[in-house]
C-alpha positions as a Markdown table, in Angstrom:
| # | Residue | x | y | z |
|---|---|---|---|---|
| 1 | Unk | -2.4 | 30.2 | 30.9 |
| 2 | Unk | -4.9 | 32.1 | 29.1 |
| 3 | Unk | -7.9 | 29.6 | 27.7 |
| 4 | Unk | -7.9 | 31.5 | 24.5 |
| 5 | Unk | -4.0 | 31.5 | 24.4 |
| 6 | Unk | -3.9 | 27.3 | 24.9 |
| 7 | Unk | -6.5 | 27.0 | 22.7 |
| 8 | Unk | -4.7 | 28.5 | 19.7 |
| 9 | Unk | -1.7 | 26.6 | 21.0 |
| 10 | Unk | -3.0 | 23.1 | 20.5 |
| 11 | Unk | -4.6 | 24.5 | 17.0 |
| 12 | Unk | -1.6 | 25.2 | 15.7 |
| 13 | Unk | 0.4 | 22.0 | 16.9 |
| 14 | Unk | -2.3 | 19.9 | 15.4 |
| 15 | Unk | -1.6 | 21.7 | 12.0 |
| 16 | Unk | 2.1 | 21.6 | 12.0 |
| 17 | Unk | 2.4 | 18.3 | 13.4 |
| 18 | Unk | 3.6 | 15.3 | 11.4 |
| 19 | Unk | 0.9 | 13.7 | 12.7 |
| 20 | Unk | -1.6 | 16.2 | 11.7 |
| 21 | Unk | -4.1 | 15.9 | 8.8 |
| 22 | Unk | -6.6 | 18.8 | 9.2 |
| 23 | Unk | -5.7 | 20.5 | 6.7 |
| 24 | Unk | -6.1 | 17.9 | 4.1 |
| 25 | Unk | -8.9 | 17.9 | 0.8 |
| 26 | Unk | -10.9 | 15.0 | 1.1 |
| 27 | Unk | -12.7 | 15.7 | -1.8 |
| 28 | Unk | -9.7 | 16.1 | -4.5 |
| 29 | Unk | -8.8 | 12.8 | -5.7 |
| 30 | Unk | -5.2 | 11.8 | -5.8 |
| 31 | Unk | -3.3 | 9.7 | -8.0 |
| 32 | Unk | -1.1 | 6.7 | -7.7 |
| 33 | Unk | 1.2 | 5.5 | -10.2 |
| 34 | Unk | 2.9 | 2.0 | -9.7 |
| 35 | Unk | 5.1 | -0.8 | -10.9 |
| 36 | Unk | 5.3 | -4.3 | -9.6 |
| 37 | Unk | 7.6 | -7.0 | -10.1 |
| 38 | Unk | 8.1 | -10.8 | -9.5 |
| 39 | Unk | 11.1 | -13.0 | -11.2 |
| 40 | Unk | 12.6 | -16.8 | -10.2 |
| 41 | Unk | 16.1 | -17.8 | -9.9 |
| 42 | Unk | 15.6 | -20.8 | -13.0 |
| 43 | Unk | 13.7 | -23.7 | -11.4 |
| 44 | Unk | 14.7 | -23.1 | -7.7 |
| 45 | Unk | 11.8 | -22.0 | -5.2 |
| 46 | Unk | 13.5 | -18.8 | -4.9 |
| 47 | Unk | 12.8 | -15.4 | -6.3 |
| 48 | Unk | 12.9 | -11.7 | -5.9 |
| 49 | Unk | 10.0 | -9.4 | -6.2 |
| 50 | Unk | 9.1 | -5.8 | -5.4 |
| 51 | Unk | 7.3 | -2.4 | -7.0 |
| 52 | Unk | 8.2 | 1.2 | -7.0 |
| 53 | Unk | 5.2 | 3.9 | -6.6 |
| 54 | Unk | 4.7 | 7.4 | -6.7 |
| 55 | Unk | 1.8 | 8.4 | -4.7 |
| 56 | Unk | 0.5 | 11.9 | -5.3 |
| 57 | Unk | -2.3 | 13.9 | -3.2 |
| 58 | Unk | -3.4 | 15.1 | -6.2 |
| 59 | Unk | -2.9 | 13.8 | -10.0 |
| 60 | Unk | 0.7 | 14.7 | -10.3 |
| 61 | Unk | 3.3 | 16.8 | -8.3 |
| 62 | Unk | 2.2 | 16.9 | -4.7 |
| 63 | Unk | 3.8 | 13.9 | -3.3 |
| 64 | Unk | 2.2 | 11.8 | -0.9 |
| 65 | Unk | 5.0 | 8.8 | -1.0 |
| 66 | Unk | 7.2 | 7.4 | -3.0 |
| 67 | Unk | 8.1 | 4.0 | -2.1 |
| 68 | Unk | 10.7 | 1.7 | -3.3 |
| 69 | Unk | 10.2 | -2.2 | -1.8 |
| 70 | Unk | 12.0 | -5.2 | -2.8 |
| 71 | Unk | 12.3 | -8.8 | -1.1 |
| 72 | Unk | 13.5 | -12.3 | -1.2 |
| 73 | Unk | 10.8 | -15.0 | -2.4 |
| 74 | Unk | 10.3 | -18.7 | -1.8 |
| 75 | Unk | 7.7 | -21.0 | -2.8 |
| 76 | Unk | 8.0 | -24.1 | -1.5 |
| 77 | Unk | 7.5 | -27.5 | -3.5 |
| 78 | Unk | 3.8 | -28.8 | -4.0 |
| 79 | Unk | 2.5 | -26.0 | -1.6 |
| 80 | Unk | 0.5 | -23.0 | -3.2 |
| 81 | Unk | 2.3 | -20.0 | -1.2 |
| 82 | Unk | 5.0 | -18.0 | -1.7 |
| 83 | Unk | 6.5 | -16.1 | 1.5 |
| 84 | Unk | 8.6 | -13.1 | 1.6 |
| 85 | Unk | 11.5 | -11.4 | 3.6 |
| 86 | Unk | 11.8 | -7.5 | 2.3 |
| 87 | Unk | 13.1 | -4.2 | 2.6 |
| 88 | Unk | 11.1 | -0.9 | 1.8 |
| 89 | Unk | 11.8 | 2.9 | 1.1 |
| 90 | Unk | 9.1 | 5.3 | 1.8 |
| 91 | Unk | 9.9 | 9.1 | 1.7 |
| 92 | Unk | 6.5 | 11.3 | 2.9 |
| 93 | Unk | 5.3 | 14.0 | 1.3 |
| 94 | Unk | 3.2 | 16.8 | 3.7 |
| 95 | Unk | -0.1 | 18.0 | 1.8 |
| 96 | Unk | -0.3 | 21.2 | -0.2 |
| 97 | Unk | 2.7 | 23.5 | -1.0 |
| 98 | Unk | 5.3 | 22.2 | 2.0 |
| 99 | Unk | 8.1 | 20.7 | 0.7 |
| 100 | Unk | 8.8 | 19.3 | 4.3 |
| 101 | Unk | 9.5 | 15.1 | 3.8 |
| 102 | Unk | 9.7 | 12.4 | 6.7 |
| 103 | Unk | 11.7 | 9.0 | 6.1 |
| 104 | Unk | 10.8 | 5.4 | 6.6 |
| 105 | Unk | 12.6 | 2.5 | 6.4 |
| 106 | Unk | 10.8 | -1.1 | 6.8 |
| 107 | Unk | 11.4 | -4.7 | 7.0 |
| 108 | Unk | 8.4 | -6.8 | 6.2 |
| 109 | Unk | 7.3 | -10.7 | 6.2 |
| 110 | Unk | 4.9 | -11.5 | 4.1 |
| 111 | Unk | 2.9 | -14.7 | 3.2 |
| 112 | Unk | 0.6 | -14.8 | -0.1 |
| 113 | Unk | -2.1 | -17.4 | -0.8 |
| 114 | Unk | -3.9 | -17.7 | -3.9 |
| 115 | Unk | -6.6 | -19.9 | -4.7 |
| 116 | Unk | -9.1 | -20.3 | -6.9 |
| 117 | Unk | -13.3 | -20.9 | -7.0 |
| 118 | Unk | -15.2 | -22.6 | -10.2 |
| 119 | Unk | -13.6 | -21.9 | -13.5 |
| 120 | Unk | -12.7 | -18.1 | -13.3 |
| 121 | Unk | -12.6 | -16.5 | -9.7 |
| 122 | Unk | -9.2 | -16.3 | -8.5 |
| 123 | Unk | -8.6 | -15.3 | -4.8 |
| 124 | Unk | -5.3 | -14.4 | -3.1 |
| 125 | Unk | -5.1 | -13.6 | 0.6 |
| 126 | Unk | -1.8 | -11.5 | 1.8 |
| 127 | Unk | -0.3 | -11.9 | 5.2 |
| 128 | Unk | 2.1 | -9.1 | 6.3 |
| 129 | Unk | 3.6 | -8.3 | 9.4 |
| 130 | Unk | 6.0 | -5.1 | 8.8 |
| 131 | Unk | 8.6 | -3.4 | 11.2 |
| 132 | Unk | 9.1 | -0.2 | 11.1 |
| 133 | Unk | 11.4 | 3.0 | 11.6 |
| 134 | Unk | 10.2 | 6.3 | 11.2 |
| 135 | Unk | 11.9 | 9.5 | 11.6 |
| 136 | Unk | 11.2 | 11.3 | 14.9 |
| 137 | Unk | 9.6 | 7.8 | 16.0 |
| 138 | Unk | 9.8 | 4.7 | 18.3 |
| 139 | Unk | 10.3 | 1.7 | 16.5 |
| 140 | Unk | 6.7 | 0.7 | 15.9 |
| 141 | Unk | 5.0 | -2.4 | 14.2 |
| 142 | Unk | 1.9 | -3.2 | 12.1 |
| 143 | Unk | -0.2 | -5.9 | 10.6 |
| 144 | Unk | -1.8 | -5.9 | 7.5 |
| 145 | Unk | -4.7 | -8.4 | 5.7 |
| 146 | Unk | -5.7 | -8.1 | 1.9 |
| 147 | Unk | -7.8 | -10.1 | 0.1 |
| 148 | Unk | -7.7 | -9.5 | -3.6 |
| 149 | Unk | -10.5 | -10.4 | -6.1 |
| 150 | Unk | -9.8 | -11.1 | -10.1 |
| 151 | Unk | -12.2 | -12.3 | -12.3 |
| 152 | Unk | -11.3 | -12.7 | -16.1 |
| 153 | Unk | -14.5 | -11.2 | -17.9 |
| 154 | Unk | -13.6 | -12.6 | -22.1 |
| 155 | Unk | -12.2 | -15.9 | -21.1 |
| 156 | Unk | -11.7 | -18.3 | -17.8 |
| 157 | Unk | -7.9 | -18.0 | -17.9 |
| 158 | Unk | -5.5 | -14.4 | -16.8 |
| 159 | Unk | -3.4 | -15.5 | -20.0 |
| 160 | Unk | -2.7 | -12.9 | -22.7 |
| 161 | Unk | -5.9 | -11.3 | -23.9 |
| 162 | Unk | -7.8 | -11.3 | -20.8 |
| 163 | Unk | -10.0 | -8.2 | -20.1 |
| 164 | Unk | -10.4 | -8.6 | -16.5 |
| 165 | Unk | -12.0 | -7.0 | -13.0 |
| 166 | Unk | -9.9 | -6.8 | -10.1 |
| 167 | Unk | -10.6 | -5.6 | -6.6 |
| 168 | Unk | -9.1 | -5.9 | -3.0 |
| 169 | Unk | -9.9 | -4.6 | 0.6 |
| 170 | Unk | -6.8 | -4.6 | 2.9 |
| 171 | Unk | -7.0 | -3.6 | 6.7 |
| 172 | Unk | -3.4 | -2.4 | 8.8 |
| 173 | Unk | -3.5 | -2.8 | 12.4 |
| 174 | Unk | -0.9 | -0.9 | 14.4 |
| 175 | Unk | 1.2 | -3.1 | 16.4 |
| 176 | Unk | 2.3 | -0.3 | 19.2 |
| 177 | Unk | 0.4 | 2.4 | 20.5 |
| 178 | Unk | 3.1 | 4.8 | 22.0 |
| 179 | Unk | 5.1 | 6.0 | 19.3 |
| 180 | Unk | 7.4 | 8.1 | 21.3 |
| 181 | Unk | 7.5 | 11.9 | 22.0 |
| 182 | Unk | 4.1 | 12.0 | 23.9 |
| 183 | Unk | 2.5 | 10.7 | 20.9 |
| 184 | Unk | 0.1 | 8.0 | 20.7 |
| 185 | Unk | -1.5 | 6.3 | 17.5 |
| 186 | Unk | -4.5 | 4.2 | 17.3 |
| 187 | Unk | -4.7 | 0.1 | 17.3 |
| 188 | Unk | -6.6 | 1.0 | 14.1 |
| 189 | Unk | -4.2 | 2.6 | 11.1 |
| 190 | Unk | -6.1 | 2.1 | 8.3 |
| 191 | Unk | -8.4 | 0.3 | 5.4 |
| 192 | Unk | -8.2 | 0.5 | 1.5 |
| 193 | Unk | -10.9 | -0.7 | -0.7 |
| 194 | Unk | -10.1 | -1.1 | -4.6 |
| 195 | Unk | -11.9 | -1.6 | -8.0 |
| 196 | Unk | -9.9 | -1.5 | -11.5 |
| 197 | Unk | -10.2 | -2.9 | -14.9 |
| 198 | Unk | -7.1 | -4.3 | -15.9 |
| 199 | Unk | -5.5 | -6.1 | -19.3 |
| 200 | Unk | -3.1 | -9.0 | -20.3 |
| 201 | Unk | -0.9 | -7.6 | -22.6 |
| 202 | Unk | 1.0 | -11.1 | -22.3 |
| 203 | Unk | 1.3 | -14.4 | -20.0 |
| 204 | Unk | 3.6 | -12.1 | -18.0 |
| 205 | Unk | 2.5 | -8.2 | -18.1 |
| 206 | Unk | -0.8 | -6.4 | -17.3 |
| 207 | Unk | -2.0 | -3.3 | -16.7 |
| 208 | Unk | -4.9 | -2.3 | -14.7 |
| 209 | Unk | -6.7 | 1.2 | -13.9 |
| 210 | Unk | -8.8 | 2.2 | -10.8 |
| 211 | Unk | -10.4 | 3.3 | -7.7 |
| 212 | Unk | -9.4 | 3.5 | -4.3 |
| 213 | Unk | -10.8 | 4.7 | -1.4 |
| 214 | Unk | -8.5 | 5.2 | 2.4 |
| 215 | Unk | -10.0 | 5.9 | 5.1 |
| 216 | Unk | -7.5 | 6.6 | 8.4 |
| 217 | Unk | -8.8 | 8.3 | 11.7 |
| 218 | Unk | -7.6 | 11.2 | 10.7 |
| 219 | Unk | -8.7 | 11.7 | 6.9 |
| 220 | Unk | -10.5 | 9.7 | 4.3 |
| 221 | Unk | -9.7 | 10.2 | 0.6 |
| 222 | Unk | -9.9 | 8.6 | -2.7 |
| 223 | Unk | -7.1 | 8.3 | -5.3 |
| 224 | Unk | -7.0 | 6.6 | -8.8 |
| 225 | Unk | -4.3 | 4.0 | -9.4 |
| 226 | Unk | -2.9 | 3.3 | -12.9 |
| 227 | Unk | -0.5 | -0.2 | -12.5 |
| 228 | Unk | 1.8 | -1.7 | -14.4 |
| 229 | Unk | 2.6 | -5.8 | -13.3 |
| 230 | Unk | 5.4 | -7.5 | -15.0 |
| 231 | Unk | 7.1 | -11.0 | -14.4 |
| 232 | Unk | 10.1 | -12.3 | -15.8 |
């Protein structure tokens, strides 16, 4: 085959593939809007919890994701962690003016454990271990690791009132390499750091605004995040 010829050929399989991400902006900020969810069954250690996001490449209308998640909760008696058994949603968005969406649906453990240093640092570390289906995929795995950061800046407490600063740095590590087709991933997926100011509107709902950056080996890109957290 012609070098030229083959050389186009792999061009143009990198942009069209659903794996491709040449042709994204680095440099236009995208937007994520988001509501999250926690409630008990009365005063069993059960619970449900879950959030719904739109994820845009840009500020609004060029959909990145939109992801619906949901799971069952239990925290078990005189032990500070809850654990999780959910189900999630995610329909994919290609960059730019393509209308063209993939599917995903995932089952995911998850194991949260908050803690807190002196009288106002609060620290949670999130386990998750997710399975996952993706269209035109093998059934592929990944593991994630957060560690989120609040600290109340106008009082010690995250009670009604509270101005507060929040921030988190969560790593995903791919579970399989081959993901069928020929294709191949890396062990690494990807890392999200955040920053946000957020407000306790009550003991049980806050909203926060901010900053995060992902970088994947393929693309790197920032996006603002405006969150809305509710229990009940």
């Amino acid at each position: 085959m012609n070098k030229a010829l083959a050389r186009w050929l792999i061009l143009l399989s990198i942009l069209f593939s659903p794996y491709g991400y040449s042709q994204i902006n680095e440099d236009s900020t995208g937007a994520w809007y988001m509501y999250f969810w926690n409630t008990g069954l009365g005063e069993s250690s059960f619970g449900f919890q879950g959030d719904i996001q739109y994820r845009n490449w840009d500020t609004i209308g060029d959909l990145e994701q939109l992801l619906v998640r949901g799971g069952l909760t239990y925290s078990p008696k005189n032990y500070n962690v809850k654990f999780t058994l959910g189900f999630a949603n995610i329909t994919s968005g290609a960059y730019g003016g393509s209308s063209r969406t993939t599917s995903e649906n995932r089952i995911y453990q998850e194991a949260l454990l908050p803690h807190k240093i002196g009288e106002r640092v609060y620290l949670t570390h999130r386990f998750r271990y997710e399975q996952r289906y993706l269209d035109n995929q093998d059934f592929r795995t990944r593991w994630r690791y957060n560690l989120f950061l609040t600290i109340p800046l106008n009082q010690t407490t995250l009670e009604k009132g509270a101005i507060y600063f929040s921030a988190y740095n969560e790593i995903f590590i791919n579970g399989e390499r081959d993901i069928g087709n020929g294709n191949r991933v890396e062990t690494f997926d990807r890392n999200r750091t955040y920053a946000a100011l957020g407000y306790n509107f009550a003991d049980n709902i806050r909203m926060q605004f901010g900053y995060m950056y992902q970088k994947t080996n393929n693309w790197s890109k920032g996006q603002f995040q405006l969150s809305l957290h509710h229990k009940f």
